[in-house]
C-alpha positions as CSV (number, residue, x, y, z in Angstrom):
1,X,-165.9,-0.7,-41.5
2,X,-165.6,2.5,-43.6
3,X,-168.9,3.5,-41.8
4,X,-167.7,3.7,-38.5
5,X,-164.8,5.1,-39.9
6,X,-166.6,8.3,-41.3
7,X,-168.5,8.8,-38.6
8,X,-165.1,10.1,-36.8
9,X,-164.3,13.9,-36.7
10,X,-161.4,14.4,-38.8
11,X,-158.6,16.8,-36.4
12,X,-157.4,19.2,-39.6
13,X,-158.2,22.2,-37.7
14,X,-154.9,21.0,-35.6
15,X,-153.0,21.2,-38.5
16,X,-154.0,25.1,-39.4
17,X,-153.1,26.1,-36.0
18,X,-150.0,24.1,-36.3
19,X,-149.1,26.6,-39.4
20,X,-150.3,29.9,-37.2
21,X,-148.1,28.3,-34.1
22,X,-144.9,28.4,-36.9
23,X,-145.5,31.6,-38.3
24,X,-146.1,33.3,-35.1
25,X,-142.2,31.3,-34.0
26,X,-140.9,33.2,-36.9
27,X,-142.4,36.2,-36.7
28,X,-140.4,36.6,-32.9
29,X,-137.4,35.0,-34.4
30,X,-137.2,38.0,-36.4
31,X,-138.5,40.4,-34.1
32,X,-135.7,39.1,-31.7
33,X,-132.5,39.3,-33.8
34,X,-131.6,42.9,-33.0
35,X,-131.8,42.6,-29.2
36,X,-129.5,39.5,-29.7
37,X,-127.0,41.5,-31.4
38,X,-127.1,45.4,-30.7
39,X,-125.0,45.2,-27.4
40,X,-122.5,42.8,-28.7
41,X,-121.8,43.1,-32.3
42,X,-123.8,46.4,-33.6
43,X,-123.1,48.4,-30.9
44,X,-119.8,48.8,-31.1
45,X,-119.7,48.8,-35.1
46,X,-121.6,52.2,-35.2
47,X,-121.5,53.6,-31.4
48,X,-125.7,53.2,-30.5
49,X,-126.1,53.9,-26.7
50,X,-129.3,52.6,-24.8
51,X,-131.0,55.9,-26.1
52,X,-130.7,55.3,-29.6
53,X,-131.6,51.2,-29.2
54,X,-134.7,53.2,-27.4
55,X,-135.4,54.9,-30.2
56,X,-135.2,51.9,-32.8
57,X,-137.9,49.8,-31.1
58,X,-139.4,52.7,-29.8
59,X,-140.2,53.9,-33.4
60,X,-140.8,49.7,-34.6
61,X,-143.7,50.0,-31.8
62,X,-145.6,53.1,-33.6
63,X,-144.9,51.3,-36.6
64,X,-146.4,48.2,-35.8
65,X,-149.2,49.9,-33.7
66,X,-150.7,52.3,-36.8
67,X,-149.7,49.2,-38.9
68,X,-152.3,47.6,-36.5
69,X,-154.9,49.5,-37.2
70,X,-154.6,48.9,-41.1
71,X,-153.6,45.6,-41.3
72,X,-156.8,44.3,-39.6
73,X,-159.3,46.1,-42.5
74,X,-156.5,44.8,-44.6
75,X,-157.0,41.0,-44.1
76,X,-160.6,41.4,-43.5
77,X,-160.4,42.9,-47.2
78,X,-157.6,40.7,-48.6
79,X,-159.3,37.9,-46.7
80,X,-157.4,35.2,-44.3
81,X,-155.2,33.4,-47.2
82,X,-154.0,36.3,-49.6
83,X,-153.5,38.2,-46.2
84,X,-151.4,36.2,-44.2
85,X,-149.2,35.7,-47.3
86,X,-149.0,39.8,-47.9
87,X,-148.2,39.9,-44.6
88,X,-145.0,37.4,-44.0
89,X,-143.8,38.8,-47.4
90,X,-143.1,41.9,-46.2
91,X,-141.8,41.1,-42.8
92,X,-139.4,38.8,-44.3
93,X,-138.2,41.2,-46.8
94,X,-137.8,43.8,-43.9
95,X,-135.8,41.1,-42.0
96,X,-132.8,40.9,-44.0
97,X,-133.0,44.6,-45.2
98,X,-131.7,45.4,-41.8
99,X,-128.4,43.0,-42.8
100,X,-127.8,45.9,-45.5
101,X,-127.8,48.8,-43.1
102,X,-124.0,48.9,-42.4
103,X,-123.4,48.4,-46.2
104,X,-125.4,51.4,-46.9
105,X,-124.1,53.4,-44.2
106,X,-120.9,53.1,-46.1
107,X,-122.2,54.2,-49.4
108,X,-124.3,57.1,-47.8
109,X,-121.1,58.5,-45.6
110,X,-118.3,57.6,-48.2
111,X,-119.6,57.0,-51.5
112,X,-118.6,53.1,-51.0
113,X,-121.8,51.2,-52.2
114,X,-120.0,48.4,-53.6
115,X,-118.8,46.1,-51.2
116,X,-119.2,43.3,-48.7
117,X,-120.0,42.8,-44.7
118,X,-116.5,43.1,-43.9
119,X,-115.3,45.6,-45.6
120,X,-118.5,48.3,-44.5
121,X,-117.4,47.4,-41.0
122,X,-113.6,48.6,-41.8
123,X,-114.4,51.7,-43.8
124,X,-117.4,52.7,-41.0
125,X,-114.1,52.2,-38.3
126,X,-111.7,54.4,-40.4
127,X,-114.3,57.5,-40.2
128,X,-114.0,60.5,-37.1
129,X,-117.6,61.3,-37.1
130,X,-118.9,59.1,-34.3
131,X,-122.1,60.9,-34.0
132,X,-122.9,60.9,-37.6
133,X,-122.1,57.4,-38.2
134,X,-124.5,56.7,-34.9
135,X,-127.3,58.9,-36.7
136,X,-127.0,57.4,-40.2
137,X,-127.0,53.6,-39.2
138,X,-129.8,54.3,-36.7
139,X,-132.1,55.9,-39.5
140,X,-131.2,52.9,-41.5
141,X,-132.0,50.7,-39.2
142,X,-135.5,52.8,-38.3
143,X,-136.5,51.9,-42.5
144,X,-135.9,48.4,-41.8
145,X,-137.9,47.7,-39.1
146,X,-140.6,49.7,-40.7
147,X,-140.5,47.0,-43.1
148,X,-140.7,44.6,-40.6
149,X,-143.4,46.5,-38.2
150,X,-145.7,46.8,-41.4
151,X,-145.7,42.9,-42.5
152,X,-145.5,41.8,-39.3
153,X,-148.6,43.5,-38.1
154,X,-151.0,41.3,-40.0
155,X,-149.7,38.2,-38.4
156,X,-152.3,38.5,-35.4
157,X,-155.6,39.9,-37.3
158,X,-155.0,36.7,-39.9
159,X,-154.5,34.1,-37.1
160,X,-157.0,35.1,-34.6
161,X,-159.2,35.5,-38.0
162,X,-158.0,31.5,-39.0
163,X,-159.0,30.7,-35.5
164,X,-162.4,31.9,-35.7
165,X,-162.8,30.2,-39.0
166,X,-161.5,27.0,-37.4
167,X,-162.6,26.5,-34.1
168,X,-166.0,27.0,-31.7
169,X,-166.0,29.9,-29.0
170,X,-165.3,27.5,-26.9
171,X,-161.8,26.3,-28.0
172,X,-160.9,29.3,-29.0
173,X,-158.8,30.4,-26.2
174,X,-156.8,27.0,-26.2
175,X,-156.2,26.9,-29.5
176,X,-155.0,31.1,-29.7
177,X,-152.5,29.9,-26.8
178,X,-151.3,27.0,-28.8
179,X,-150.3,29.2,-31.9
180,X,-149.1,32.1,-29.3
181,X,-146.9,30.0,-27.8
182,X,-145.0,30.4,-30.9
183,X,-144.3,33.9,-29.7
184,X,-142.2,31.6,-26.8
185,X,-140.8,29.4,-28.9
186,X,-139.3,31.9,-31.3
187,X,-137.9,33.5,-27.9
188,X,-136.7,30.2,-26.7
189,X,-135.1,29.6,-30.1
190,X,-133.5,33.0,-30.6
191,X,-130.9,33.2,-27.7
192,X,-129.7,29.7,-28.3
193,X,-129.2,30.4,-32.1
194,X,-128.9,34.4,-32.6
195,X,-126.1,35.2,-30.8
196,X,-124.4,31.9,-32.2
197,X,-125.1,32.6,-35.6
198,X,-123.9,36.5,-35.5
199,X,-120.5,35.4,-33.9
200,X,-119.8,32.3,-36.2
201,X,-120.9,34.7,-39.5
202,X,-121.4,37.9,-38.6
203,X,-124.5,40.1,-37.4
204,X,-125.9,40.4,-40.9
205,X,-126.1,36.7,-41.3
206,X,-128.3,36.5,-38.4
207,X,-131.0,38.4,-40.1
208,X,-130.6,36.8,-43.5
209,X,-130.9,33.3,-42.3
210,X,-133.6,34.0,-40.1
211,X,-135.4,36.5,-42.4
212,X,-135.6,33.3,-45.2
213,X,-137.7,31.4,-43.0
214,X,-140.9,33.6,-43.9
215,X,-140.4,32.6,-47.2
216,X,-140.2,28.4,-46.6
217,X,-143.7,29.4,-44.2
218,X,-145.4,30.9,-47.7
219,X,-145.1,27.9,-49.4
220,X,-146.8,25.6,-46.5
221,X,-149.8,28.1,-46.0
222,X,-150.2,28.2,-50.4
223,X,-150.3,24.1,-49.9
224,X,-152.6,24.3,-47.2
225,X,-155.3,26.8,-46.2
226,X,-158.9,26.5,-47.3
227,X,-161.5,27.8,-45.4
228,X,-163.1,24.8,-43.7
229,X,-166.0,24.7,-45.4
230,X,-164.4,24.2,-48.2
231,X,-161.2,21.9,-47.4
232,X,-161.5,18.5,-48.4
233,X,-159.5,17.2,-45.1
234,X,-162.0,18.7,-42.9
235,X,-164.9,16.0,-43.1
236,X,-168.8,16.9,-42.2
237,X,-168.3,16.2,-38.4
238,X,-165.3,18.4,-37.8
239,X,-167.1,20.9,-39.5
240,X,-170.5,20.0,-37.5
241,X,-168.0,21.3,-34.2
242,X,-166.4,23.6,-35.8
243,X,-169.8,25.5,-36.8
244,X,-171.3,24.4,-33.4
245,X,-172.0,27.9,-32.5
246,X,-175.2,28.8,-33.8
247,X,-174.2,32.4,-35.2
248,X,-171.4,31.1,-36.6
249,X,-173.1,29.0,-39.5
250,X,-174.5,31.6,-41.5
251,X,-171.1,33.1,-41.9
252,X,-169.3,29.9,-42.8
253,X,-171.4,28.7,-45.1
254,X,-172.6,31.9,-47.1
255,X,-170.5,33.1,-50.4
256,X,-172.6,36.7,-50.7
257,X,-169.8,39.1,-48.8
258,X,-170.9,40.9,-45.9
259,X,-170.5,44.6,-45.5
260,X,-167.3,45.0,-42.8
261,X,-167.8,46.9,-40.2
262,X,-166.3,50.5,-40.5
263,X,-163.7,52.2,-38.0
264,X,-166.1,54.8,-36.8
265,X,-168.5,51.6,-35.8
266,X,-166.0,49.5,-34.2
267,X,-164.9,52.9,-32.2
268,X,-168.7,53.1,-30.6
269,X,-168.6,50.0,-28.9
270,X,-167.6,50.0,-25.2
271,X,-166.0,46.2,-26.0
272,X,-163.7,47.6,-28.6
273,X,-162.4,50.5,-25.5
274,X,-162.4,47.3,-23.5
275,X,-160.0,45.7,-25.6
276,X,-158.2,48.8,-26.0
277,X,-157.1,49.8,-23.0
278,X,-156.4,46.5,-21.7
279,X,-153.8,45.5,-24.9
280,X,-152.4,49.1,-24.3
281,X,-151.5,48.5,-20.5
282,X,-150.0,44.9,-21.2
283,X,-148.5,44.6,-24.5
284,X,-145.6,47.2,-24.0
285,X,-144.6,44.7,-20.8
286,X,-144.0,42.1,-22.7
287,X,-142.3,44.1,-25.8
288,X,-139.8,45.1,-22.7
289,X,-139.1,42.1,-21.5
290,X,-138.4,41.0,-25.2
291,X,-136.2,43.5,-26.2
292,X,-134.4,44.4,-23.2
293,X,-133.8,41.6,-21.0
294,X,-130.8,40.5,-23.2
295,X,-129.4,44.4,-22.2
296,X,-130.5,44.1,-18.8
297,X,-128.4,40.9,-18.4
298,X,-125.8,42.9,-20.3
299,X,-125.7,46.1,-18.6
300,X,-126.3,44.9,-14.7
301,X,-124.6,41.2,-14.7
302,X,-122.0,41.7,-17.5
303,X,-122.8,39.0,-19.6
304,X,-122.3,38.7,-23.2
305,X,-125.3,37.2,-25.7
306,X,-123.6,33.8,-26.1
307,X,-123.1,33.9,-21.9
308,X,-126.7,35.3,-21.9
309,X,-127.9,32.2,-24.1
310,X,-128.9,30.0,-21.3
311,X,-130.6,32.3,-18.8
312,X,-132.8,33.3,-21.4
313,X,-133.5,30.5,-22.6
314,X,-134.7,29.0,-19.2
315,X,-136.4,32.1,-19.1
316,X,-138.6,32.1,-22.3
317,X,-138.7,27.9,-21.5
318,X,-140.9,28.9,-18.2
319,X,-143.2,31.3,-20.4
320,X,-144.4,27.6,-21.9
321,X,-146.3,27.4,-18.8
322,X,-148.9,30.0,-20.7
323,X,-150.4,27.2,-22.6
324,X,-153.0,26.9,-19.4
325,X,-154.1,30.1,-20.2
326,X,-156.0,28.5,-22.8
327,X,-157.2,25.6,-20.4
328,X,-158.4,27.5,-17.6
329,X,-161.1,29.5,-19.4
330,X,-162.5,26.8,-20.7
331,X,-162.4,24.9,-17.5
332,X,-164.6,27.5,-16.2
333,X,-166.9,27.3,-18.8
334,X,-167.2,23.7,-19.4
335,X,-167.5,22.8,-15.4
336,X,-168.6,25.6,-13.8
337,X,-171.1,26.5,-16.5
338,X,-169.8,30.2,-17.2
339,X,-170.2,31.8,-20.4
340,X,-167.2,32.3,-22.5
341,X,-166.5,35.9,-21.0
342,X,-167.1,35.2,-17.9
343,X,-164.9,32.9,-17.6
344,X,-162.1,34.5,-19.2
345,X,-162.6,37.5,-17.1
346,X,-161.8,35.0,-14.3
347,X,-159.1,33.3,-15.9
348,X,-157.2,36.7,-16.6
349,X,-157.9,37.9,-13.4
350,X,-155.6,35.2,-11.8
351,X,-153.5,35.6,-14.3
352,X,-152.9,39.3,-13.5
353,X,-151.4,38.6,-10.0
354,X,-148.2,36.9,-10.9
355,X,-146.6,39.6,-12.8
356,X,-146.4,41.3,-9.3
357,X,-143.2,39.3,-8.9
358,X,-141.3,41.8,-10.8
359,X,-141.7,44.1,-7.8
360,X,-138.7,42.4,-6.3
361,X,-137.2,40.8,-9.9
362,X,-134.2,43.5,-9.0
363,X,-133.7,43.4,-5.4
364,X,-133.5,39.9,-5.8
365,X,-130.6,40.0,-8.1
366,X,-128.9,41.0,-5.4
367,X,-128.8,37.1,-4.5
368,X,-128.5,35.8,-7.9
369,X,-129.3,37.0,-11.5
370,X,-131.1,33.1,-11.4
371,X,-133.7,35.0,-8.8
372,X,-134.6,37.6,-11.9
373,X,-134.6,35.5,-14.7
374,X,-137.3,33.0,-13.2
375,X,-139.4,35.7,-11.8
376,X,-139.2,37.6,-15.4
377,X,-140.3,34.0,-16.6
378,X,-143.0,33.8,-14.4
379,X,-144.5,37.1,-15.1
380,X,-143.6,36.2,-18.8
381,X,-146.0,32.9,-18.8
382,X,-148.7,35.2,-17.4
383,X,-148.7,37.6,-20.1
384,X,-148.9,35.4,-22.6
385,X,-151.5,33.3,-20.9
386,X,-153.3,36.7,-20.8
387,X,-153.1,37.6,-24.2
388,X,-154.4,34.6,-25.3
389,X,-157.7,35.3,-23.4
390,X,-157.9,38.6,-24.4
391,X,-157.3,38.3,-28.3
392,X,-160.3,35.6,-27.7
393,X,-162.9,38.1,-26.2
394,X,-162.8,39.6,-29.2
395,X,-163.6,36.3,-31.1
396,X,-166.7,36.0,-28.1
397,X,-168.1,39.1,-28.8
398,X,-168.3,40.4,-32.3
399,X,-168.8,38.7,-35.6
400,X,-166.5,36.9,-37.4
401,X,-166.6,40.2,-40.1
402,X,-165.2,42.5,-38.0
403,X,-162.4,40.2,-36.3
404,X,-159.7,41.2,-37.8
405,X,-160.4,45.1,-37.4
406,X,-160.9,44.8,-34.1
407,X,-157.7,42.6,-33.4
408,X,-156.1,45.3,-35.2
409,X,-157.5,48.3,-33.1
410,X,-156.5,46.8,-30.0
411,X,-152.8,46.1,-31.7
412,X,-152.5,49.9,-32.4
413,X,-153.3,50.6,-28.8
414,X,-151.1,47.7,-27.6
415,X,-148.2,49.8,-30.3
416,X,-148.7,53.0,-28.3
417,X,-147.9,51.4,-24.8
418,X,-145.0,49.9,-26.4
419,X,-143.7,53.1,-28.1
420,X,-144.2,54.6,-24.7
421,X,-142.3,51.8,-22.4
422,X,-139.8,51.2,-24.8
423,X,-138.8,55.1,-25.5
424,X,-138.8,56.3,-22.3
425,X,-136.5,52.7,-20.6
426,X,-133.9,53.9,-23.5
427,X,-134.1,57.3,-22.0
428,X,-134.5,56.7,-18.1
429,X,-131.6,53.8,-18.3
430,X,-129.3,56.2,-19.8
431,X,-130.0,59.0,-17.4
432,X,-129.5,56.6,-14.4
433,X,-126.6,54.9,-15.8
434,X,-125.0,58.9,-16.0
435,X,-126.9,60.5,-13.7
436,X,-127.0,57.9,-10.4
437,X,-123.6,56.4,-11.6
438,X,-121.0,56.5,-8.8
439,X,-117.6,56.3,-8.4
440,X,-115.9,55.5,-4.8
441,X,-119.1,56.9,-3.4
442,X,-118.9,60.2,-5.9
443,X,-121.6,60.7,-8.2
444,X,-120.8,60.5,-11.9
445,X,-121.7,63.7,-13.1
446,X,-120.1,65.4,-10.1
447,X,-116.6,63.9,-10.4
448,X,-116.7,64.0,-14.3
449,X,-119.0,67.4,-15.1
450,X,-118.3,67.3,-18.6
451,X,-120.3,64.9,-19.7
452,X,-123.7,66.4,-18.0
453,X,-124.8,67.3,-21.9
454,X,-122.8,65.0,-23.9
455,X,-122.5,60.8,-24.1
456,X,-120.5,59.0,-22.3
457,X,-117.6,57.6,-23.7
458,X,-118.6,53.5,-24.0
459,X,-115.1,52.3,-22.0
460,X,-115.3,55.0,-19.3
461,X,-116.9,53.1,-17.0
462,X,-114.9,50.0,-18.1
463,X,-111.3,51.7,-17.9
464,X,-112.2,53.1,-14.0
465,X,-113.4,49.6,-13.0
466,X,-109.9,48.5,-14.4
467,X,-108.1,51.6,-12.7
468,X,-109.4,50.0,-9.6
469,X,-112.4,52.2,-8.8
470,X,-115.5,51.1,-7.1
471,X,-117.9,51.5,-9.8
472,X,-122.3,51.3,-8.4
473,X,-123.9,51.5,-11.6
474,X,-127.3,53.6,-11.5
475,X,-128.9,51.8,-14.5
476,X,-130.1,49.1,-11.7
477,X,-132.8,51.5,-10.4
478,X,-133.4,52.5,-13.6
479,X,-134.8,48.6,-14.5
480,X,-136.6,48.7,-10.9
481,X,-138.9,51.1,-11.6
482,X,-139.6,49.8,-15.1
483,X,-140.3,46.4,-13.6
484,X,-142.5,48.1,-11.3
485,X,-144.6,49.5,-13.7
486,X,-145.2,46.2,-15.3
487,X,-145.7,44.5,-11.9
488,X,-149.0,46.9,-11.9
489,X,-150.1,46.9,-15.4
490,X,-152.1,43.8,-15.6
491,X,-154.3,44.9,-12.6
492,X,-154.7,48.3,-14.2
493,X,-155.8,46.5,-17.1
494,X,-158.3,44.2,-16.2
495,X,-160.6,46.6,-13.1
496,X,-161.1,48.8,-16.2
497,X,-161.9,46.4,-18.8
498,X,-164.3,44.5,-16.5
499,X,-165.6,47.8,-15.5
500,X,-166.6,49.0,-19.4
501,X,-167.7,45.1,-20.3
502,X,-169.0,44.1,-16.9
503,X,-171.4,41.4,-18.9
504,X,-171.4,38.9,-21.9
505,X,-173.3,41.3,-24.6
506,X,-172.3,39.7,-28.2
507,X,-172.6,42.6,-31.2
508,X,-174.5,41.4,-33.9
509,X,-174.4,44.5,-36.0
């Protein structure tokens, strides 16, 4: 009996993406709590206008995307284990800092270090210098989410690294969008608890609560990880499928440490540009749906983030539909006989049409804000089923060595398109919501001249609507051309990555 017994595959590997599917949850938990309470709670504590929420994940985008670029040569160094747990650390750390920024705009502004949530928020409210309360908290707020960029940049390298490890080329992409559905999960979570916890105990609560979970994560991945090789509850025939691949056993099973590759190496292969490009045209579409969508319901359908709770969570509860992402590719490989690039190419190319929807995401608001949400879900549930195939080409076609450095490259890129989407919505939805604003027909700016160079006070718009004046806010086209940009990007994306990578070619260098 035990003989038949141990000829069956132990499933561990399950277990280890299990762990990268919580720690990528957490991670977006995080990364989510300040677009779940800037509008409603921070907002109008220190007086931030689109601009300036532009700015904050504007400058958490470069963070994260030269972050990128370090923390892949950082856990190929440190290795997967010590990595990922340097890593979480610091995100977590940089998670609650941010519940200390209205504290320590108190003590910067009026010597008041010494004192609670509460009472920061009523000495900040007693002060007449809007702007430089606005300019302080924003800086503050800049630091913490450089914390938070900087730890939470290793969280991809390591787990597309522990999928490597774990699993053959060919079960790569599945199990990448098992673990990368935490990214949905976190999103799903976060609007249903956020929004709830900031108005039950206060914004700053938010980010301690769910800043600790990073911590409880450490504990799990101390008790767990080995590299499989070496883990006693991953038996000889798991391991027999797990090093299937035939350039894959050398590298499992050898202690001497192979020389990494270098930047400047990495940087002369047209797969690395291919990689490149293609996270730098789609990552920032996703960062935008993540951090603004809760403003956009805000801003153009008045809801608040406990009335926003539901449609967002329907919304990140279609983006679950990415787990075929996973399942496709390797549909195409196992029956069709493609190789593992080929038929991801194929895979992500179908995957590239839906986010077209968002061409008519705002015109068909018009109808219902239900119309937006599910098309936003929609093109939501390609993305991800997208970047799970393309994280994997980089497992297809380099060695296990450089995987992390490369995962990291293409993050810095992906960065850079975010920093550039995110900065310049701030900016373009505070120009149209001033500049293509009108009132009874009048445009803003021409009926109210004064504010052409200065902000706009945040109840204007609020007190005229009240006053009985027909109010047609310009900040609608504003999010219609941003949704058109992302309706393209995929597309974009993949004509010039196939056209650099147009075959399989694995880098054994």
């Amino acid at each position: 009996m035990s003989s038949v017994k141990s000829l069956k595959p132990s499933n561990f590997r399950w277990s280890i993406c299990g762990l990268l599917f919580i720690a990528t949850t957490i991670n977006y938990l995080d990364r989510q709590v300040l677009s779940l309470t800037w509008k409603d709670f921070i907002q109008p504590e220190f007086h931030w206008n689109n601009n300036d929420y532009g700015n904050i994940t504007a400058l958490f985008s470069i963070f994260y995307a030269i972050s990128m670029l370090f923390a892949g040569k950082f856990v190929d160094w440190m290795d997967t284990k010590k990595g990922f747990l340097w890593a979480i650390f610091i995100w977590s750390v940089g998670a609650i800092l941010h519940a200390f920024c209205g504290i320590a705009t108190s003590g910067i502004l009026t010597g008041n270090w010494l004192v609670g949530f509460a009472e920061s928020k009523e000495i900040i409210g007693t002060l007449n210098n809007i702007s430089l309360v606005t300019s302080t908290s924003v800086t503050l707020f800049i630091f913490a989410r450089f914390v938070l960029a900087v730890g939470e940049a290793g969280n991809f390298p390591a787990a597309i690294k522990t999928t490597a490890e774990y699993f053959p080329k060919k079960d790569r992409a599945f199990s990448t969008s098992i673990f990368n559905a935490g990214a949905t999960v976190g999103a799903l979570a976060a609007p249903v608890t956020i929004p709830f916890i900031a108005k039950s105990m206060g914004w700053e609560m938010a980010f301690i609560i769910i800043g600790a979970l990073g911590f409880v994560w450490m504990g799990l991945w101390i008790f767990y990880y080995k590299k499989p090789h070496q883990h006693p509850k991953v038996n000889e025939h798991e391991l027999a499928y797990i090093q299937q691949d035939q350039d894959d056993v050398a590298e499992e099973t050898t202690e001497v440490p192979q020389k990494k590759m270098s930047l400047k190496q990495a940087f002369g292969y047209r797969q690395t540009w291919a990689f490149i490009f293609g996270k730098f045209m789609t990552d920032g579409v996703w960062w935008f749906y993540l951090f603004w969508t809760p403003a956009y319901l805000s801003s153009v359908y008045g809801m608040d983030s406990t009335q926003s709770a539901l449609p967002l969570f329907v919304l990140y509860m279609i983006t679950l539909v990415s787990i075929v992402g996973g399942w496709l590719p390797k549909y195409f490989v196992d029956k069709k006989g493609m190789n593992p690039y080929a038929g991801r190419m194929r895979a992500m190319l179908i995957f590239a049409f839906f986010p077209l929807l968002a061409l008519v995401a705002q015109p068909a608001g018009t109808i219902s804000y239900w119309l937006p949400v599910l098309i936003i879900g929609i093109a939501g549930a390609a993305h991800q089923a997208w970047s799970a195939n393309i994280f994997s080409t980089v497992g297809d076609m380099f060695p296990k060595k450089a995987i992390a450095t490369i995962t990291g490259i293409g993050g810095m890129a992906g960065g850079i398109g975010s920093f550039l989407i995110n900065k310049g919505s701030g900016l373009l939805f505070d120009h149209a919501h001033k500049a293509w604003t009108t009132i009874d027909g009048i445009p803003l700016l021409e009926k109210y001249p004064e504010f052409k160079d200065t902000r706009l006070p945040d109840d204007l718009l609020i007190q005229l609507k009240n006053s009985g004046a027909v109010i047609s806010d310009g900040i609608d086209k504003g999010y219609m051309i941003i949704f058109s940009i992302c309706a393209v990007a995929y597309l974009i994306a993949w004509f010039v990555m196939k056209s650099l990578v147009p075959k399989y070619k694995i880098i054994k260098e």
